[in-house]
N, C-alpha and C positions, 0 to 999 in steps of 0.2 A: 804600907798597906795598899795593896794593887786594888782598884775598883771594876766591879764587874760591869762592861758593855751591858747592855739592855739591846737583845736579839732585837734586830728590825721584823716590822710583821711582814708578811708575804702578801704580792699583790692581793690575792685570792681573800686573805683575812681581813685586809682592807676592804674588798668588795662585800663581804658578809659585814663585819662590824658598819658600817655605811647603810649596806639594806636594812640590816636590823633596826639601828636609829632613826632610817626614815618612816619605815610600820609604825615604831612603839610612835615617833611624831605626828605622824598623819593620824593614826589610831585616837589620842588623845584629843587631837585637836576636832576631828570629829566626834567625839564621846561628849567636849566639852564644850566648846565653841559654837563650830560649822558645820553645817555639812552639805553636802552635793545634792538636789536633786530635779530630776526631769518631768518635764509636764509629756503625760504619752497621750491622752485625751481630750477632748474638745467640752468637757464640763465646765470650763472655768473661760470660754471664749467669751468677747474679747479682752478679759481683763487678763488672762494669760492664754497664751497660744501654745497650739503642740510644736514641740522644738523650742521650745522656754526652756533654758539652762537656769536656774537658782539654787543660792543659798538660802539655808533654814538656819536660823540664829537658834540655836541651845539659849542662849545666855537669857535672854527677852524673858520667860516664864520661868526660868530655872532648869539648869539641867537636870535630867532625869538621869539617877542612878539606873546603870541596867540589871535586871531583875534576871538575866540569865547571861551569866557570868561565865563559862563555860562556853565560848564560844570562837572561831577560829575570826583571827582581826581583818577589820575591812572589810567584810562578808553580810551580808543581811540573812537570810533563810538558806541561802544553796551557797554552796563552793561554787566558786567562777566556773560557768561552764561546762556543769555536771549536773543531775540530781540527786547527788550526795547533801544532807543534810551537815550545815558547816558548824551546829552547836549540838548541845547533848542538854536534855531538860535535870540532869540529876539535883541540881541546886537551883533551887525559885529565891530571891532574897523579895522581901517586903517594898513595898512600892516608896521612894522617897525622892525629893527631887530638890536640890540646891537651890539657894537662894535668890530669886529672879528680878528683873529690871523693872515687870508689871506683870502682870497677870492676862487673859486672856481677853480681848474686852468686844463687845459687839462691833461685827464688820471686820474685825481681822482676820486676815487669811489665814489658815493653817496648816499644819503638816501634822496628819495623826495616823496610829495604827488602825487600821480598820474593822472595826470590834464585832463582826459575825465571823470570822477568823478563828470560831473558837478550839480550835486544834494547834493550834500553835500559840508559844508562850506570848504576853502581851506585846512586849519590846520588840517582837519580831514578825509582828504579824504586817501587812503590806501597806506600802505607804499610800495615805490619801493627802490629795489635798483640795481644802473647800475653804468657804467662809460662814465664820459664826455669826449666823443672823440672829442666834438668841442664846443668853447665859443664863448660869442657874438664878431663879425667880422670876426671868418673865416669866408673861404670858403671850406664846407666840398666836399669831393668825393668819390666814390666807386666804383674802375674800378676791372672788376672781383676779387672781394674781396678785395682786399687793397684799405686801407685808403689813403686817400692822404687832405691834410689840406695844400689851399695856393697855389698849385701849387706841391707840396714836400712830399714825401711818411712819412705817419705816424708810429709812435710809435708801435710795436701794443704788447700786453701784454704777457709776459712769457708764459701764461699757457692759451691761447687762443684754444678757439676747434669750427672745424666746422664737418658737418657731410659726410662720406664717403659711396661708395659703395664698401662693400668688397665681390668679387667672391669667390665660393668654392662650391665642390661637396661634401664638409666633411660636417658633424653635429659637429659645434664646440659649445662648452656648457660653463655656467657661467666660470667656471674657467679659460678655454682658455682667455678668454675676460678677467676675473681680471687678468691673468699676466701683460696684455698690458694696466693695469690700466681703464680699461672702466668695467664699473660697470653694471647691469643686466637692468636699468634703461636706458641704454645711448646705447644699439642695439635692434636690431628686425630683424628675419627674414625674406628674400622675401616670398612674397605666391606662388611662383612657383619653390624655393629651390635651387637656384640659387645663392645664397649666404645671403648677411648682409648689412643691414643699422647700421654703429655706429657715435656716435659722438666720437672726440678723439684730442686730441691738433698733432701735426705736430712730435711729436720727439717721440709719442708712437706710431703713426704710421709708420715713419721709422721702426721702431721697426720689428712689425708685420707685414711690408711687408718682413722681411727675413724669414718667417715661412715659411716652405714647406707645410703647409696644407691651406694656401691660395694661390691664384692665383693674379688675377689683383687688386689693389685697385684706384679708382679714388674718385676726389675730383666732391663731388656733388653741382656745381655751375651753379647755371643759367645761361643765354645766356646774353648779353648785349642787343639784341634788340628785349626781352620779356619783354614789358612792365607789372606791374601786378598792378588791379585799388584797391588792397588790400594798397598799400605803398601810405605813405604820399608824397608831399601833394596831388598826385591824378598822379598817378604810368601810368594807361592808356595814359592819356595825354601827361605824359614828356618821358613816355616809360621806366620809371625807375623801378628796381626790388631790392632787398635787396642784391644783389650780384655786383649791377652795378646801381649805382644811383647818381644824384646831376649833374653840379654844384650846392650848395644852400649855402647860406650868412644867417649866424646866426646872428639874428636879436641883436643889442644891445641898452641901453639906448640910446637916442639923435639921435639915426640913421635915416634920413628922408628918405626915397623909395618915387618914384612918384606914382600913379596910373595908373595902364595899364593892360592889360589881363595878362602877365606873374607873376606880383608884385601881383597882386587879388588871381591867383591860387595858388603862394604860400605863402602868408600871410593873407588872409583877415581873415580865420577862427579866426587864429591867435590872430587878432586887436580886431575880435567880441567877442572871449571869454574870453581871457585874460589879456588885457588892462584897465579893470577897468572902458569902458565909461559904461554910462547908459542909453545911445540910440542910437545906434550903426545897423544900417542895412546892407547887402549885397544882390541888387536888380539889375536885368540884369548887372551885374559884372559892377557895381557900386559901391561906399564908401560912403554911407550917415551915419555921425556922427550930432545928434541934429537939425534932418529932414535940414539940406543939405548935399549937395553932395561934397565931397573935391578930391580934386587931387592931395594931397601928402598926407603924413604922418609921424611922426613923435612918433616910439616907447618910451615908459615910464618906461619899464624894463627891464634889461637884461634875455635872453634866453641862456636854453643851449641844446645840442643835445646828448643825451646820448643810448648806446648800451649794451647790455650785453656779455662778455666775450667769451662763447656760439653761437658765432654768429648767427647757424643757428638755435638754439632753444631759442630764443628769442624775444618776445613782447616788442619792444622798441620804439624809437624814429623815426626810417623807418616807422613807422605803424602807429602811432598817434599825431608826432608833438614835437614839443618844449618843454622843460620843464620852466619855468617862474622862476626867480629869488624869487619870493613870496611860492614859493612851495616847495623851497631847504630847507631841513631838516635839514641834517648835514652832516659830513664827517666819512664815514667807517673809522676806528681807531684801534684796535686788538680785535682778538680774545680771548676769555674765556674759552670757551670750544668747544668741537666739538664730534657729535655723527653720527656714520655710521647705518642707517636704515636697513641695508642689515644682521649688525652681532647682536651678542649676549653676554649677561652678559657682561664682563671685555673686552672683543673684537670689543665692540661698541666705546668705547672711541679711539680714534685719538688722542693719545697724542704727536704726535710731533706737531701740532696744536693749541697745549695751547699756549698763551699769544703773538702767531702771530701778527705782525701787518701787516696792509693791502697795498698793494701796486696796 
């Protein structure tokens, strides 16, 4: 009985069976594990820099099943380098997310969808990443800039920066500014030369207030009773500003609030976009779920409230709300690499940087 050779494959089949195994591996291991991602903005300075290369652990909260399934691998919203849409919304599956290491807990960093995105499906809407200064049950607050969670002054992170006015009759230029670790990105000068806008953590501006070529430096904080109708959930009304805001009670699973004019202004948005009903009204500050009118309510997902490092250059949770428990990505986990935009060849890489983890 003759036995038949087994055709060898051709370079070419080799090259496709080879790419294919490395898609479906990379694919997975981002679905499950890891995944890549970049800091492009200054909200999170200095506890992470733009040119911050990171992984985001899947594994830490549990991975999340993706909710649209239909979608071309490796891809987030666009095909590489097109504006060709790289999924198709035909199939939404139900929100579930694998078994995690812990849960989300105050002060850690995150990576989440960013939930006024509401045109594109959850899983794919654009990545944020902040820190949760508050989980479902506080009670978050913000009396001229300090956190306070509970009643009790918060955490608040090493390398936290807000922005100053620095006075001076000098022309101080880039270098002045990198001794003091503020980069050409993080001042400006007044238009009437009077000195400097910089942003800068607390211990580099000690720093640079013993400089004889400045004069005064003050912290640029709003007033407490300047309300601004930019902050959530409606800044005008409760008078709150990003310097001085709350009391507010982070929404969590199981949590019942009644209905009332305070509870409407600041949850309804809330219930109507990210609760998941599918007929849900807010009519003369009313709660109609399933054309009636209810008078309590009872959340379905934990919320979290999250800020960036940056405080005052920052698009966060003051300004748009809640982040949903269905929208937490993953957990910031260490850095890879890191690249300084400002320098050149070998002088761009930030090597003390490498293999950082996130705090």
């Amino acid at each position: 009985m003759q036995e038949e050779q087994k055709k060898k494959k051709s370079a070419t089949r080799e090259w496709v069976d080879a790419l294919v195994f490395a898609v479906i591996a990379a694919s997975l291991i981002r679905w499950l594990l890891l995944e890549p991602f970049t800091i492009p903005t200054g909200s999170m300075e200095k506890s992470l820099l733009v040119g911050d290369f990171l992984f985001v652990s899947k594994m830490h909260y549990g991975t999340r099943v993706p909710k649209t399934p239909l979608q071309m691998p490796l891809t987030h919203q666009k095909i590489w380098g097109t504006e060709i849409s790289s999924y198709v919304d035909w199939i939404q599956l139900p929100y579930m997310r694998l078994p995690g290491f812990t849960k989300v807990k105050r002060n850690d960093v995150v990576v989440f969808n960013f939930p006024e995105e509401l045109d594109v499906p959850v899983d794919l809407r654009t990545n944020y990443i902040k820190r949760a200064v508050a989980v479902p049950g506080d009670i978050l607050e913000i009396r001229n800039t300090d956190i306070y969670i509970n009643g009790e002054r918060g955490t608040d992170p090493p390398k936290m920066q807000f922005s100053y006015d620095i006075l001076t009759d000098k022309n101080l230029n880039e270098e002045f500014f990198d001794d003091y670790g503020i980069n050409k990105d993080s001042y400006m000068p007044f238009s009437n030369g009077v000195g400097y806008m910089a942003m800068s953590t607390q211990e580099n501006i000690d720093q640079l207030k013993k400089s004889p070529a400045v004069g005064n430096v003050m912290l640029r904080a709003e007033r407490a009773d300047m309300g601004d109708p930019r902050i959530f959930p409606d800044g005008a009304y409760f008078g709150w500003n990003k310097d001085n805001f709350g009391p507010l009670e982070i929404p969590g699973k199981g949590w019942t609030i009644e209905i009332n004019d305070e509870t409407m202004a600041k949850y309804a948005s809330t219930i109507q976009y990210y609760e998941g009903l599918k007929d849900v009204q807010v009519q003369n500050n009313k709660l109609i779920i399933d054309g009636q009118e209810v008078t309590s309510y009872t959340f379905k997902q934990n919320y979290y409230f999250m800020m960036g490092d940056n405080r005052h250059d920052s698009y966060d949770s003051r300004y748009w709300g809640f982040v949903p428990e269905d929208h937490v990505v993953g957990k910031a986990w260490f850095l890879w690499l890191s690249l300084d935009k400002h320098k050149s060849m070998f002088s761009k890489i930030r090597w003390n940087r490498f293999f950082n983890g996130i705090k």
